[in-house]
C-alpha positions as CSV (number, residue, x, y, z in Angstrom):
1,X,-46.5,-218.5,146.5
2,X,-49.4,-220.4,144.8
3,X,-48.8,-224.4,145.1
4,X,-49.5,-225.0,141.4
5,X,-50.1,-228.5,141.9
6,X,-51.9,-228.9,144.2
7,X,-54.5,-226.0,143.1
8,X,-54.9,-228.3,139.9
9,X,-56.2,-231.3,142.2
10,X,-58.2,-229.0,144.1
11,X,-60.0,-228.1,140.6
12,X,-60.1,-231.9,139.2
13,X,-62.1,-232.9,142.5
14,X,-64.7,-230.3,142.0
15,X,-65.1,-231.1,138.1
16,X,-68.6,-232.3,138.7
17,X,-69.9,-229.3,140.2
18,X,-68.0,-227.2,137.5
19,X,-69.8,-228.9,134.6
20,X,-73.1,-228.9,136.5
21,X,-73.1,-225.2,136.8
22,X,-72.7,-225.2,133.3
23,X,-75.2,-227.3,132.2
24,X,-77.5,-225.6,134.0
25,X,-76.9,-222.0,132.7
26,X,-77.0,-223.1,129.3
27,X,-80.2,-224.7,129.7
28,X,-81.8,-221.7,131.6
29,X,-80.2,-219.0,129.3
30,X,-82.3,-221.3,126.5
31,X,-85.9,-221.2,128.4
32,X,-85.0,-217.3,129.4
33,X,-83.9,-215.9,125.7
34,X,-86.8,-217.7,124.4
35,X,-89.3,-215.6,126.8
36,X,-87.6,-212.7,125.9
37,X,-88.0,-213.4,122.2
38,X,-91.6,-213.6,122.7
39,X,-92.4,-209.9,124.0
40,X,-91.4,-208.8,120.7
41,X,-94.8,-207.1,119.3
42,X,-96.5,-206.7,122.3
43,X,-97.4,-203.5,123.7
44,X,-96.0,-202.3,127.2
45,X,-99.8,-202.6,128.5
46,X,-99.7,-206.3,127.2
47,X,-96.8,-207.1,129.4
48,X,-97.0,-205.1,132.2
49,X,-100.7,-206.1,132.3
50,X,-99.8,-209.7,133.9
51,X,-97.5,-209.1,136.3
52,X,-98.2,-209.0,140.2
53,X,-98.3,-205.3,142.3
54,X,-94.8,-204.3,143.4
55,X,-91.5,-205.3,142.3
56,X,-91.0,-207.1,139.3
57,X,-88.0,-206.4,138.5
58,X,-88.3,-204.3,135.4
59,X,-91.1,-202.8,133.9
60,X,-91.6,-201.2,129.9
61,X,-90.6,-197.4,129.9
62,X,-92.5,-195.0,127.3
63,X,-89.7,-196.2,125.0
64,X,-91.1,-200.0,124.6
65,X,-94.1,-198.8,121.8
66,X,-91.7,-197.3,120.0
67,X,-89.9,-200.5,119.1
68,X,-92.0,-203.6,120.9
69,X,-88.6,-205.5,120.3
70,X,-86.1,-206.2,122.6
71,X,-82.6,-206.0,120.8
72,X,-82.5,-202.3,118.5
73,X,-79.8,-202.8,116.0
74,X,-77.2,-200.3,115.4
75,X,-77.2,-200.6,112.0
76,X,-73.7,-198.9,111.2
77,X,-71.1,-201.0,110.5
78,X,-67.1,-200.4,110.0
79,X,-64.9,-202.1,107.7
80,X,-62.0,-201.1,110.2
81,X,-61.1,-199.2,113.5
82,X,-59.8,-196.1,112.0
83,X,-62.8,-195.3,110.5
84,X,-64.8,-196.8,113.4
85,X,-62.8,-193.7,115.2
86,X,-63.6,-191.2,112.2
87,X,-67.1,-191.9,113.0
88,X,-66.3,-191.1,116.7
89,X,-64.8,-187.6,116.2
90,X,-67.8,-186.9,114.1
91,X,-70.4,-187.6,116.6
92,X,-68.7,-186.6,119.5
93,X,-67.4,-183.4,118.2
94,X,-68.3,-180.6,120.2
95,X,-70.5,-182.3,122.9
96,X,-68.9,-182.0,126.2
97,X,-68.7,-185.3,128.5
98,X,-67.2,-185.5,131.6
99,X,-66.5,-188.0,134.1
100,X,-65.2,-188.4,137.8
101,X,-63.5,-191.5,139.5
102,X,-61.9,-191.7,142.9
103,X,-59.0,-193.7,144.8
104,X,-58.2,-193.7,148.6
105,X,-55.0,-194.6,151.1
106,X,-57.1,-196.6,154.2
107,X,-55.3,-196.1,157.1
108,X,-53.1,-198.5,158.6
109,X,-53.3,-199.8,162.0
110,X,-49.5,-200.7,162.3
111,X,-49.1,-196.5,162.5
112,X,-49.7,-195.1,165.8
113,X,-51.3,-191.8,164.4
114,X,-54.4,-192.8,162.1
115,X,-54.4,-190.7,158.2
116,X,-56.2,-191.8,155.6
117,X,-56.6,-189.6,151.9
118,X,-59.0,-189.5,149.1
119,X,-58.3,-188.1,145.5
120,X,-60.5,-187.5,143.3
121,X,-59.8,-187.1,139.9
122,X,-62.1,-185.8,136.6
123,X,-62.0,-185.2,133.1
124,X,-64.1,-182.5,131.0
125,X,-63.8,-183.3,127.2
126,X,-65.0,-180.6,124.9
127,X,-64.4,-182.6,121.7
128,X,-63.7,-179.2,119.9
129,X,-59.7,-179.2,119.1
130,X,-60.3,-175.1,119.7
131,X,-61.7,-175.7,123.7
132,X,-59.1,-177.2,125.7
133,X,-59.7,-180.4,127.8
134,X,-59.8,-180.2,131.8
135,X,-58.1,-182.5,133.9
136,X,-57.7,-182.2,137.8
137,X,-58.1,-183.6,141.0
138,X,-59.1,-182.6,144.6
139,X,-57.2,-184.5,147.5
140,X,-58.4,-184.6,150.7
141,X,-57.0,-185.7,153.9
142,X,-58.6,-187.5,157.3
143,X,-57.3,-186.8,160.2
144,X,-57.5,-189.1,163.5
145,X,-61.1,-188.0,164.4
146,X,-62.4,-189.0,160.9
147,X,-61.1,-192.3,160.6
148,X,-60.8,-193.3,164.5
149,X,-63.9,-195.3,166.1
150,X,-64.4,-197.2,168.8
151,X,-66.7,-200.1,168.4
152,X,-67.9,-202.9,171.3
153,X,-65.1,-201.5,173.9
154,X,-62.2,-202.1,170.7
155,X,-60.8,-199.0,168.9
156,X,-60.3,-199.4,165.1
157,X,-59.5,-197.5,162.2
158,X,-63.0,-197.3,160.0
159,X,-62.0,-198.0,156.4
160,X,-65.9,-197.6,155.6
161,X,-65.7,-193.7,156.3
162,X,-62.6,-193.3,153.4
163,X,-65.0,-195.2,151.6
164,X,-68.3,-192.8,152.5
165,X,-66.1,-190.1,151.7
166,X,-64.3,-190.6,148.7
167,X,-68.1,-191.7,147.3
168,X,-69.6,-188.2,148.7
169,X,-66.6,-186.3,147.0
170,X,-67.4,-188.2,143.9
171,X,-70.7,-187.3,143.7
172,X,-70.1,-183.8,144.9
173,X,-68.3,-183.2,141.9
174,X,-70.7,-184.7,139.3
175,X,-73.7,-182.6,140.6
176,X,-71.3,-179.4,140.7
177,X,-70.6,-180.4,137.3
178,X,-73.9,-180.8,136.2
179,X,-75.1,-177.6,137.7
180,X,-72.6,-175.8,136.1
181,X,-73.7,-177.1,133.0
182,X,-77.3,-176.6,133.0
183,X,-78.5,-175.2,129.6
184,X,-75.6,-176.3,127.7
185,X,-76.7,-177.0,124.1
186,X,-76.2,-179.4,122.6
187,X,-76.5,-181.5,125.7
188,X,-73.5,-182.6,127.9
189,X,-73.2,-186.0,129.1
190,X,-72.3,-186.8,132.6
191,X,-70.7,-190.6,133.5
192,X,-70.7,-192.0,136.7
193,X,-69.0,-195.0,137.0
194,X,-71.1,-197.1,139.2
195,X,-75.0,-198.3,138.9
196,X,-77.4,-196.0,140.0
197,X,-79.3,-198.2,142.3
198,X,-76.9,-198.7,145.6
199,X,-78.2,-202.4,145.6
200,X,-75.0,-202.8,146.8
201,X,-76.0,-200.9,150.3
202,X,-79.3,-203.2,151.2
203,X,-77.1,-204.9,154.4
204,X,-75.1,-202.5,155.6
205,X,-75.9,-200.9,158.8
206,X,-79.0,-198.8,158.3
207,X,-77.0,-195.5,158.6
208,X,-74.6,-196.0,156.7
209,X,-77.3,-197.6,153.6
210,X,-79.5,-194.5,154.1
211,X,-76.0,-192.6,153.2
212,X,-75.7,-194.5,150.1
213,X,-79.3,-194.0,149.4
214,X,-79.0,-190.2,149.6
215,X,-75.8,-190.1,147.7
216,X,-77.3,-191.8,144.2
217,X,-80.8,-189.8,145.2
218,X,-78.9,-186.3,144.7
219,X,-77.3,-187.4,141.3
220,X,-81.0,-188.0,140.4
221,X,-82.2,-184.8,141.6
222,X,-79.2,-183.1,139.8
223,X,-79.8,-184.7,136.8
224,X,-83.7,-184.2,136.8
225,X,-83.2,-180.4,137.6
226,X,-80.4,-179.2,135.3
227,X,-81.4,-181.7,132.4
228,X,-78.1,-182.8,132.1
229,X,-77.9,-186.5,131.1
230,X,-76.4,-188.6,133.3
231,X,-75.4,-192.1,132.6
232,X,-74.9,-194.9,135.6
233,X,-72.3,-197.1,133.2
234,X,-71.8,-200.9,134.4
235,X,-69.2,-203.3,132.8
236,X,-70.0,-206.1,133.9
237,X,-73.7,-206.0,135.5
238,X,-74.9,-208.9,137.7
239,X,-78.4,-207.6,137.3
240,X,-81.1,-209.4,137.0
241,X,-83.8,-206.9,136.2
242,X,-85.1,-208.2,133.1
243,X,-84.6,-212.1,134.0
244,X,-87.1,-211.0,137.3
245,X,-90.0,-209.8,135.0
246,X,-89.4,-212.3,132.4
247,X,-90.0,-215.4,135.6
248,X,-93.2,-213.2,136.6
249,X,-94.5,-212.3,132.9
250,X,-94.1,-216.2,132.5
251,X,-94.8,-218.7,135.6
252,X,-93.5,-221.6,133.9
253,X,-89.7,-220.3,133.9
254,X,-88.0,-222.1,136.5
255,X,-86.1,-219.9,139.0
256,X,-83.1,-219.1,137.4
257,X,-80.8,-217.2,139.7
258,X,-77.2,-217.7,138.0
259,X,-78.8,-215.9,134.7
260,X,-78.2,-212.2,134.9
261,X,-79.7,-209.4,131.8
262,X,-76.3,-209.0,130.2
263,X,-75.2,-212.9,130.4
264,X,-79.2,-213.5,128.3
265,X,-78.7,-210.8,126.0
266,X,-75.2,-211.6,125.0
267,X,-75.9,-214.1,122.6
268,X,-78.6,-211.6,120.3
269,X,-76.5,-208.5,120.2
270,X,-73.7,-207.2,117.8
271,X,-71.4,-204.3,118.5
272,X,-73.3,-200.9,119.0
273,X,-76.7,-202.7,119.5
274,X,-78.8,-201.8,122.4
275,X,-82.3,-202.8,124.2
276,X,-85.0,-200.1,124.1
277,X,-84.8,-198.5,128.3
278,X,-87.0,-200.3,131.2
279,X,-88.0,-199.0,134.1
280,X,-86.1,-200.4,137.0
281,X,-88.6,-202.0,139.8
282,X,-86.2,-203.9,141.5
283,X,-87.0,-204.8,145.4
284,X,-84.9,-203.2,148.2
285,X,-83.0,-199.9,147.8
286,X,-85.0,-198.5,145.3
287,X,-88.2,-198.2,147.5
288,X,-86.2,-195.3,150.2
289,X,-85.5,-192.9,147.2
290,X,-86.9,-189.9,148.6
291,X,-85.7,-186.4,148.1
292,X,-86.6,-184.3,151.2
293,X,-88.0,-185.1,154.5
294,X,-91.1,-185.8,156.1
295,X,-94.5,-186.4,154.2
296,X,-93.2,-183.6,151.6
297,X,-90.8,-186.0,150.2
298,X,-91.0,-186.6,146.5
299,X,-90.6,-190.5,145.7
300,X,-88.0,-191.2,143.4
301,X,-88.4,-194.8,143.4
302,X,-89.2,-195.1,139.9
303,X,-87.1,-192.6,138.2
304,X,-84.2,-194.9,137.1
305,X,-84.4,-196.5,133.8
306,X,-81.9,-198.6,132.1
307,X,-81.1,-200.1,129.4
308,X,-78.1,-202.5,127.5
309,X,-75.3,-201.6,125.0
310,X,-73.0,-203.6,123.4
311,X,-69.4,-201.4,123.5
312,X,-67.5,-204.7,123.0
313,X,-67.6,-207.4,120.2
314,X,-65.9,-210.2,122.7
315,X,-67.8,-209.0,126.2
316,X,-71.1,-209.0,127.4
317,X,-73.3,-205.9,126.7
318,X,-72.8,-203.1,129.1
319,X,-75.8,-201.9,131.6
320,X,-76.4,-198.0,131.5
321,X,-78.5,-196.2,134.4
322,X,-80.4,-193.2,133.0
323,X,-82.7,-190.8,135.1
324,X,-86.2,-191.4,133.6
325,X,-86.7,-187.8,132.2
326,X,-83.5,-188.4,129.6
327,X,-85.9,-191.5,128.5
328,X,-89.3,-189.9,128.7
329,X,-87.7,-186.6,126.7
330,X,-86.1,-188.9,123.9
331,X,-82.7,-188.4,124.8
332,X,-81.9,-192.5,125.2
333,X,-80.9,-192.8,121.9
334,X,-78.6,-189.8,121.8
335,X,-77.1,-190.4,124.9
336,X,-76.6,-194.6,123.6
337,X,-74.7,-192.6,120.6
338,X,-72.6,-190.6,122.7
339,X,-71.6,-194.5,125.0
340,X,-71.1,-195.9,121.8
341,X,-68.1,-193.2,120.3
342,X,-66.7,-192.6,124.0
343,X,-66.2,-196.5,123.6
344,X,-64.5,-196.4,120.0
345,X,-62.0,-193.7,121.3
346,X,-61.6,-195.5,124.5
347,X,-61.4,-199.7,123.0
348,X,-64.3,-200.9,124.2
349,X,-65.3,-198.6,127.3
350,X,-65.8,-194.9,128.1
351,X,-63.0,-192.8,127.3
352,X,-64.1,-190.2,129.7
353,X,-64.2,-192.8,132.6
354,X,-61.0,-194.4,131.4
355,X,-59.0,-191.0,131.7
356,X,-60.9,-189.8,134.8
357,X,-59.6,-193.1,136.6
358,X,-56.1,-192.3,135.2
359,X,-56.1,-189.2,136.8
360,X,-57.5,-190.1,140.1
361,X,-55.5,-193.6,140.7
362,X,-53.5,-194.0,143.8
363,X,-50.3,-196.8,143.1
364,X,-49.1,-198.5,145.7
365,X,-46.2,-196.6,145.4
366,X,-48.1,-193.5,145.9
367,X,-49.7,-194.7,148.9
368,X,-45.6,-195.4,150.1
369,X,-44.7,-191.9,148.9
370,X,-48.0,-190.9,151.1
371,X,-46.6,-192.7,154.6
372,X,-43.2,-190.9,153.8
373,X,-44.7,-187.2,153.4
374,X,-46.9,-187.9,156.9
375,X,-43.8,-188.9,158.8
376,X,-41.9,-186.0,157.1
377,X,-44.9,-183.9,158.3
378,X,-45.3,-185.4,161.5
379,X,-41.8,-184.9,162.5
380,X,-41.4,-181.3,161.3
381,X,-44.7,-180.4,163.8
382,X,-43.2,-182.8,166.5
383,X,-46.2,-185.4,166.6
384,X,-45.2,-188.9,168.0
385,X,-45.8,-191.4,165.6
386,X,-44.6,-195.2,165.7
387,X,-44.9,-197.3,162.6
388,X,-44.8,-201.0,163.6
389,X,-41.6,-203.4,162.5
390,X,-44.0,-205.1,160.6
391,X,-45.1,-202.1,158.4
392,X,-41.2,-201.7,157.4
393,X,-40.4,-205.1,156.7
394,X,-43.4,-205.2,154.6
395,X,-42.2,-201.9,152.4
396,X,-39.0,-203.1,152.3
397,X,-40.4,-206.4,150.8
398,X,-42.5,-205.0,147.9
């Protein structure tokens, strides 16, 4: 139990450093949203022009000199939800989406025999009331030799490979999907829930980035070959993409590390707006994207763009990963359109990733009900399995 009291001291006696955080991101989201307001009218040559070789953070796509403005307004507006949904049905009628979201049981160490599982779980939305709706899931289990390792003379149960392998499964299923729906018209849209660079990867151990790597490299590749859309949707990026360029397009910015894209463009965007696309040139991950092997390897490091929503009146702007083709074929604005009405059906985020996460959710009373199926199973097939004292009392506890 949380000692109220005392976690209310522990706050007033770092008040200082509370409201010196805060004066300092209000003061650098100033200096930074004033830089951004200043690329508006310039040409992608006139700002990329300036900034140094190699990363830079972000970079304008062949979308900039279209707008040379960074906030596009929406320009629809709604005098209430219901027809804010009307709206949705109309522009999401008969487009197919789809979406695919996974959940895992980690094996627990206070069992004698190691099992972990993976479900996935995905939705396929026709939008046509005369093509019924998919839902479904694939469950996998890992036996001992999956999840059992031994590492510096100690053996241990690897959470990290559930992990690999519920990713891998989820990605499995998106490019099945999208190869399965090559040709389509009109176009499908794809979500995966998740960016599409694995920044997220740059320390882990080099095999198990590389694996990361690969995985967001074959939703590329699927993408880019079937010409289905795909779209990498963050809530709540921590990017800093476009605050990157804007400190090397303009050398007097001080380094400002706690302002992130969506945090500066949260302030100049209303409901349904969006930024034109960039090119993501972020250090790190992005410079391994290869498809193949050897000197035949096609470089993918510059093949994600991105670009911001606004799905939310009250949060900040949502970051979507697109494959460069949708943005250099002219499909960013028709796929934004598509965001947009998933997130009128769904309140404020994708429908199709909502449901998909319903479907695919483990509870923690489904991870209970899993423990009692294995010992069912194990005792029908006469394996000797021990669950600790520990792992009871803790069951019978919650």
């Amino acid at each position: 139990m949380l000692h109220a009291s005392r976690a209310a001291r522990a706050l007033e006696a770092n008040l200082d450093r509370f409201t010196g955080y805060d004066r300092t991101l209000s003061d650098d989201l100033a200096a930074y949203r004033d830089a951004l307001a200043r690329l508006e009218g310039r040409s992608a040559h006139e700002i990329s022009a300036p900034l140094p070789g190699g990363p830079t953070g972000a970079l304008p796509s062949p979308e900039w000199d279209t707008y040379c403005r960074p906030v596009l307004p929406f320009g629809v507006e709604f005098t209430n939800h219901e027809e804010a949904r009307e709206w949705a049905a109309r522009t999401l009628y008969d487009r197919i989406t789809f979406a695919a979201d996974g959940s895992q049981i980690q094996p627990l160490p206070d069992i004698s025999v190691p099992v972990a599982a993976v479900q996935v779980g995905w939705f396929e939305n026709p939008h046509n009331p005369d093509v019924p709706y998919i839902k479904d899931v694939h469950v996998e289990v890992l036996p001992p030799d999956e999840v059992f390792v031994v590492r510096n003379g100690v053996s241990v149960f690897s959470d990290q490979r559930v992990s690999l392998r519920r990713f891998e499964l989820e990605v499995d299923r998106l490019c099945e999907w999208m190869q399965e729906h090559s040709g389509v018209r009109p176009l499908p849209v794809a979500f995966f829930d998740g960016s599409l660079v694995v920044s997220f990867a740059e320390n882990l151990e080099p095999q198990t980035r590389e694996f990361y790597i690969q995985q967001a490299v074959r939703l590329l590749s699927t993408s880019e070959r079937t010409r289905v859309p795909l779209v990498g949707y963050v809530d709540s990026s921590r990017a800093r993409d476009l605050t990157t360029m804007l400190a090397h397009a303009y050398p007097e910015l001080e380094p400002a590390e706690l302002v992130t894209d969506a945090g500066l463009l949260r302030g100049s965007m209303n409901w349904g707006d969006r930024t034109p696309a960039w090119l993501c040139n972020r250090e790190g991950v992005l410079a391994d994207y290869k498809a193949g092997e050897g000197d035949g390897a096609a470089d993918l490091s510059d093949r994600v763009c991105f670009l911001y929503l606004k799905t939310s009146a009250s949060n900040v702007p949502a970051r979507l990963d697109l494959p460069r083709w949708v943005v250099e074929e002219g499909q960013a604005e028709d796929v934004a359109q598509i965001v947009r009405a998933e997130a009128v059906v769904g309140n404020g985020y994708p429908y199709a990733i909502e449901t998909a996460d319903a479907v695919a959710v483990i509870t923690s009373e489904d991870r209970r009900r899993f423990y009692g199926l294995f010992e069912q199973f194990a005792e029908r097939n006469g394996i000797r399995l021990r669950v600790a004292s520990k792992i009871q009392s803790k069951y019978r506890r919650r």
